[in-house]
Structures are given as C-alpha cells and as structure tokens.
C-alpha positions as CSV (number, residue, x, y, z in Angstrom):
1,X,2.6,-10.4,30.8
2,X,3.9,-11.3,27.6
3,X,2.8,-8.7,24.8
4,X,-0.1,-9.6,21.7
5,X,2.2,-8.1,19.1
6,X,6.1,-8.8,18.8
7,X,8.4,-6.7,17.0
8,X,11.7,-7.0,15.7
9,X,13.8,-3.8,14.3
10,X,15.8,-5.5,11.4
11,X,18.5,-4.1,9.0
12,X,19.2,-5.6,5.4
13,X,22.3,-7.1,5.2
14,X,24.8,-7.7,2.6
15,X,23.7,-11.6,3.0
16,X,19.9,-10.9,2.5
17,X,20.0,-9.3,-0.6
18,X,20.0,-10.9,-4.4
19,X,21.7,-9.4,-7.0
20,X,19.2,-6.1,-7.6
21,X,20.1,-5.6,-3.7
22,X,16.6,-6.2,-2.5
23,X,16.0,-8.6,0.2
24,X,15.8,-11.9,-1.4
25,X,12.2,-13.9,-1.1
26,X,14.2,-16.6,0.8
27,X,15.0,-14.1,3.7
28,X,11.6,-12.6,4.0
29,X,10.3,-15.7,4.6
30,X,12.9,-16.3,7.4
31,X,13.0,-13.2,8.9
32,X,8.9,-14.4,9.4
33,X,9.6,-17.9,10.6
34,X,12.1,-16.4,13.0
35,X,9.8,-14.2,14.7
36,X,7.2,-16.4,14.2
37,X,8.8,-19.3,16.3
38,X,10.3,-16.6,19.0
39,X,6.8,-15.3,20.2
40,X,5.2,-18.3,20.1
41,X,8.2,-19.2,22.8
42,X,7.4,-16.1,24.7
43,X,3.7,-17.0,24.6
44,X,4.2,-20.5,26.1
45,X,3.8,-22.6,22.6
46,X,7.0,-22.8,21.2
47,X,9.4,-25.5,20.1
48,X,10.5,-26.5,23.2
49,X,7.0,-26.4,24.7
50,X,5.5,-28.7,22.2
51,X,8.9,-30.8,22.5
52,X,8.0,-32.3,25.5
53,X,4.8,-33.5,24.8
54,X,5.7,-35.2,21.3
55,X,4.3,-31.9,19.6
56,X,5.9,-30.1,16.9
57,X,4.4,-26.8,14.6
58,X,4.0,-27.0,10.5
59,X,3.4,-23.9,8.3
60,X,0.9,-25.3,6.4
61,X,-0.2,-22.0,4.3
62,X,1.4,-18.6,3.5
63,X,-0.2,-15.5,1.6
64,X,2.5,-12.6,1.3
65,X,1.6,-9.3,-0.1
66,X,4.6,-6.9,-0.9
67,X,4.4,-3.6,-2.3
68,X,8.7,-3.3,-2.3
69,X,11.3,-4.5,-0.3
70,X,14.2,-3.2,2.1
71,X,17.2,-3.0,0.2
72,X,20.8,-3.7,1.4
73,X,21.4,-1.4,4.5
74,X,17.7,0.1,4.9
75,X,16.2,-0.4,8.5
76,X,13.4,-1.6,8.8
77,X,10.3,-3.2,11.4
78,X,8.4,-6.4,11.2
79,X,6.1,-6.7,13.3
80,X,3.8,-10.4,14.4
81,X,0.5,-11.5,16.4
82,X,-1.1,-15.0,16.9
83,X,-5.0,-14.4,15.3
84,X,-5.9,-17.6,17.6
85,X,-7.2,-20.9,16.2
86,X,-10.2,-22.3,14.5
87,X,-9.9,-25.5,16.2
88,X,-6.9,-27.0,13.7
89,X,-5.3,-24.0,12.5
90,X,-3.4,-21.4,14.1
91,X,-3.5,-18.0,12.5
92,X,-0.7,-15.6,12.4
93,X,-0.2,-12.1,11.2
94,X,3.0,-10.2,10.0
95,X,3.5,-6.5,8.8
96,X,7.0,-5.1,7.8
97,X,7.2,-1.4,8.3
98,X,10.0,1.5,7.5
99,X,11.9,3.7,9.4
100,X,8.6,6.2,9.2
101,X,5.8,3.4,10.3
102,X,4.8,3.0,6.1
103,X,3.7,-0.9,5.8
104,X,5.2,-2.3,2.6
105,X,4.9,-5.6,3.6
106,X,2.0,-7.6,5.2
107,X,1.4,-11.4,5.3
108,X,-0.9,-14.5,6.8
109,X,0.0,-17.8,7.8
110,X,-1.9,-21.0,9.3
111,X,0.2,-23.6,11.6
112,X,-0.7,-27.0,12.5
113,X,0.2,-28.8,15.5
114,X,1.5,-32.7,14.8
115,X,2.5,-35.7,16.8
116,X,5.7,-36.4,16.1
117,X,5.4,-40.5,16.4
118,X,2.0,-40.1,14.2
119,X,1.9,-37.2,12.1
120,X,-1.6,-36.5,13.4
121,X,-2.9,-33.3,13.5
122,X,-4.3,-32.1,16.7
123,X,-6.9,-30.2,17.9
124,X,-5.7,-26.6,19.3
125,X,-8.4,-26.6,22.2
126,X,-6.0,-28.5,24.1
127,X,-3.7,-25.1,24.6
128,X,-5.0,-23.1,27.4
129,X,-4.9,-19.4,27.0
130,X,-4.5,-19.5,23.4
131,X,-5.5,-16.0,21.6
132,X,-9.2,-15.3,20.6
133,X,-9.9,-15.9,16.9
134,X,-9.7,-12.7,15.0
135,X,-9.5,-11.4,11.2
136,X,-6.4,-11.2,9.0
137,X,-4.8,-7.8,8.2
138,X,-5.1,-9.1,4.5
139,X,-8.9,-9.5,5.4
140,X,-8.9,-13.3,4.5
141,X,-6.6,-16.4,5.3
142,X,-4.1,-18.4,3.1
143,X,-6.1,-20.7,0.8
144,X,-5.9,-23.8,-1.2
145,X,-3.3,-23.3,-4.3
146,X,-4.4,-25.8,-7.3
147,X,-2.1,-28.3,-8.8
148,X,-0.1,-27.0,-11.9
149,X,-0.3,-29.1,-14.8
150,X,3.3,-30.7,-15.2
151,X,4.2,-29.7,-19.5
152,X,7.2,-31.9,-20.6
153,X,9.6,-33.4,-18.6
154,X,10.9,-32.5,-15.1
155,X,14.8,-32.2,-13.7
156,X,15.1,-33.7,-10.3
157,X,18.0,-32.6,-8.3
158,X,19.4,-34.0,-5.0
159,X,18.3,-32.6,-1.7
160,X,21.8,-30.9,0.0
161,X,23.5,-30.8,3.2
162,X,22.2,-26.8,3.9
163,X,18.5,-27.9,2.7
164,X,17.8,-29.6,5.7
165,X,16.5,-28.2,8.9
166,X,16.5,-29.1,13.1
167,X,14.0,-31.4,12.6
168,X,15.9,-33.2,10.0
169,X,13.0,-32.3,7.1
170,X,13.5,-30.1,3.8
171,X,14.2,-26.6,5.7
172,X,10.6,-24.4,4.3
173,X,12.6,-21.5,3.1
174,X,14.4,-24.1,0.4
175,X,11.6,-24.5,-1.4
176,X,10.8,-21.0,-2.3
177,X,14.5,-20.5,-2.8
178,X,14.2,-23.7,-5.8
179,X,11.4,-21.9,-6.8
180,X,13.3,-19.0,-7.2
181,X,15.8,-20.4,-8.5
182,X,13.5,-22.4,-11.4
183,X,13.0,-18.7,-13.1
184,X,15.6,-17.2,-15.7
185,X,18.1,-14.5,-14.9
186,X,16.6,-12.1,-18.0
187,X,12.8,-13.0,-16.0
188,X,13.7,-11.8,-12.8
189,X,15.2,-8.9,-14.7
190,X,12.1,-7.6,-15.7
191,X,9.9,-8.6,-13.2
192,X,8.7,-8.4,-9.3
193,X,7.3,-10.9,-7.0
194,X,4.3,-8.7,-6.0
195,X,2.3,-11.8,-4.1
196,X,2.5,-15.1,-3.0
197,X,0.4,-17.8,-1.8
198,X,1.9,-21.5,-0.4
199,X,0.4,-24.7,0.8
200,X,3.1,-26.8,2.3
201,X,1.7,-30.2,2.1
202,X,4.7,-33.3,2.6
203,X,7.9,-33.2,3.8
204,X,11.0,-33.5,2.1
205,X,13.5,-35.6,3.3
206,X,17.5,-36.0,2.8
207,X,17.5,-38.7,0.3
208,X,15.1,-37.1,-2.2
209,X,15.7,-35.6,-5.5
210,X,13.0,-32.4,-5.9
211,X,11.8,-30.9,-9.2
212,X,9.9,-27.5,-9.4
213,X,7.1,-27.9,-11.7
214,X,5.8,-24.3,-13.4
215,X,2.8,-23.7,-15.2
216,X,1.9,-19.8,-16.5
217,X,-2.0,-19.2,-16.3
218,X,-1.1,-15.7,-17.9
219,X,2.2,-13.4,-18.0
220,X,1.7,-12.2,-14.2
221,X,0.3,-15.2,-12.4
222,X,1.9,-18.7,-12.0
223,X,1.5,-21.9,-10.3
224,X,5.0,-23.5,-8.9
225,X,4.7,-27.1,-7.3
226,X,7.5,-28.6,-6.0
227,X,7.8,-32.8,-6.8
228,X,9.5,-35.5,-5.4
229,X,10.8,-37.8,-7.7
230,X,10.6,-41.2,-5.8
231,X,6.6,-40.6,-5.2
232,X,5.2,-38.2,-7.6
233,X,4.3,-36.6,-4.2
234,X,3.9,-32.8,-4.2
235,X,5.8,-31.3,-1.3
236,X,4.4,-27.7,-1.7
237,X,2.4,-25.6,-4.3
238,X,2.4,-21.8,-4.9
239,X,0.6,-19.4,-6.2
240,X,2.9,-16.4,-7.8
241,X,2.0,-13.0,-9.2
242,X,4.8,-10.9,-10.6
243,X,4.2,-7.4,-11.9
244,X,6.5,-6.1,-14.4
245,X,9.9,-4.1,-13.2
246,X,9.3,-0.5,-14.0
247,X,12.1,1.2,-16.4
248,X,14.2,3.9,-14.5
C-alpha cells in the first residue's frame, strides 16, 4: 500500500543556493514539483498514467509560506500529501522540516487535469481511489492573484533553450526565476521573500519573448505578472510579500 504522505530527506547543495547561500526560490519550487510528480506516480496518477489516456497535470495555483530557508550544506525534510479534489482541482500539501522535525517551510498547490489534443479541463471523479477532500496545513487554498497594473514600458526577452520543459512548454520554475530575476541586486539585499502566491494561467512556448510586469501595492507586498509580447497574454501572476533582511 502506497503511503498518504511522501517524504524526501534533501541536502542544500552548492547548485541550489543564490548568492546569500540560501536555497534559491527557483529550487524550492522544484524540489516541490519533484516530489509532487513522484507520489502522484506511486499513487497511480502520475505522468505516465495520464500519458496514455491523452491526460497531462498543470499547477494552476501555489501559496508558499517560508519562515527561512536551508542554506548551502544544511539537511533538511520535505515532506507531501494529495488533499483530494473538489471535482476540478487537485489539492496538494508540502512542509519542509529540519534535522530536529521544526517546520520552516509549508505550502499549497491546486492541479488540473487537461486533454492534451483539447486543452480541456477534466473532471477528477473519473480517477478511482483518489484521496478524500481534506483542509490545507495553511488552513485555506491558493487563490486568485489580481492583475498588476503595467506603469511604462515593458522589456521582452526571448524564451531560451533551458526554459523549456518535457512537454515542450515554458518549464514553471522559469517564471519565478524571471521574476526573480526582474528585482535589483541592492533589493534582494535587503529584503526576504517571506510568501508567495501564483496563478499559472497560459503557457509559454519556445518562440515567445516574456516580460515580467511589477507593480508595488506598498514596500512589502507586490504583484508580478509575467507577459507575452505577441498576445498581451499573461502567462502567470504572483502575489509577493518580502519582509525586510534583519541587520547582523
């Protein structure tokens, strides 16, 4: 019988990190889609599964929570659990954990299932032994990020080779990594990501040129959207709240 909760023990390595030798907001993300896609594969619902029925999964939301994160070398557990569906969504839980069981970490995501001639979305009740619906260890789900309002112009750059993922789309983890990357060097100097909230919405494809649009509702909390130039479209949007760095 395949467990309810999967765990992986992780260590930060020396690729992970950014340059304050935390574990970069890229990586957490992966480390979350990794473990993410290997128990759904142990629980019967994986990439394969859904393969051969014309079925793929999307992350459609994300809401992150950190209080810190591993730094280069520091051990570390993440642990996941499917929450069960509502009928379109499929809930999923993640907490990371150190070396003495202390959460520092804890996140909620919602997945769709789409046909991969259509793009329709389709109804979870077809899945037999899915999980039972249950609450979120945040104690509510992803929601719906607003639009930011796009002030002067925007600088679209091509989509690269490394951007794109297996299923030949805009890999997810690129986007938060251009959002990032859309912040100065002297702001990430004095600040921390202490939350973060994503709606994936399109999908990017190899020929597309991206800009991140940025709007600051007030010093901690931002809105990040991430635009496709051809379109107007809006690939993703995100909700940001950053906490001042404390002085040491």
């Amino acid at each position: 019988m395949v467990p309810l909760k999967h765990v992986h023990h992780l260590k930060a390595k020396s690729y992970h990190i950014n340059r304050f030798g935390e574990v970069s907001t890229p990586f957490l993300f992966w480390y979350m889609q990794e473990i993410a896609w290997e128990h759904a594969h142990k629980l019967g619902f994986g990439f394969e599964h859904l393969k051969e029925d014309q079925l793929f999964w999307v992350l459609s939301r994300l809401l992150v929570k950190i209080d810190h994160r591993p730094r280069w070398t520091d051990e570390f557990t993440l642990e996941t659990w499917s929450r069960g569906t509502d009928g379109f969504f499929a809930y999923r839980d993640y907490r990371f954990l150190d070396q003495n069981g202390n959460e520092f970490i804890k996140a909620t995501s919602s997945w769709l299932v789409l046909d991969l001639e259509s793009r329709r979305i389709q109804r979870l009740s077809q899945f037999k032994n899915f999980p039972v619906y249950q609450e979120s260890v945040l104690g509510n789900n992803a929601g719906k990020v607003d639009t930011p309002e796009t002030l002067g112009d925007l600088s679209f750059f091509p989509v690269l080779f490394n951007e794109i993922d297996i299923n030949q789309h805009f890999n997810t983890g690129r986007y938060l990594e251009r959002i990032n990357n859309s912040y100065s060097f002297d702001f990430h100097e004095n600040h921390t990501l202490s939350e973060l909230e994503v709606n994936f919405i399109k999908e990017g494809m190899a020929d597309d040129s991206l800009a991140v649009c940025q709007q600051r509702l007030s010093e901690g909390e931002h809105l990040c959207s991430v635009i496709r130039q051809r379109d107007g479209s809006e690939l993703i949007k995100a909700r940001l709240v950053w906490e001042q760095k404390k002085k040491i």
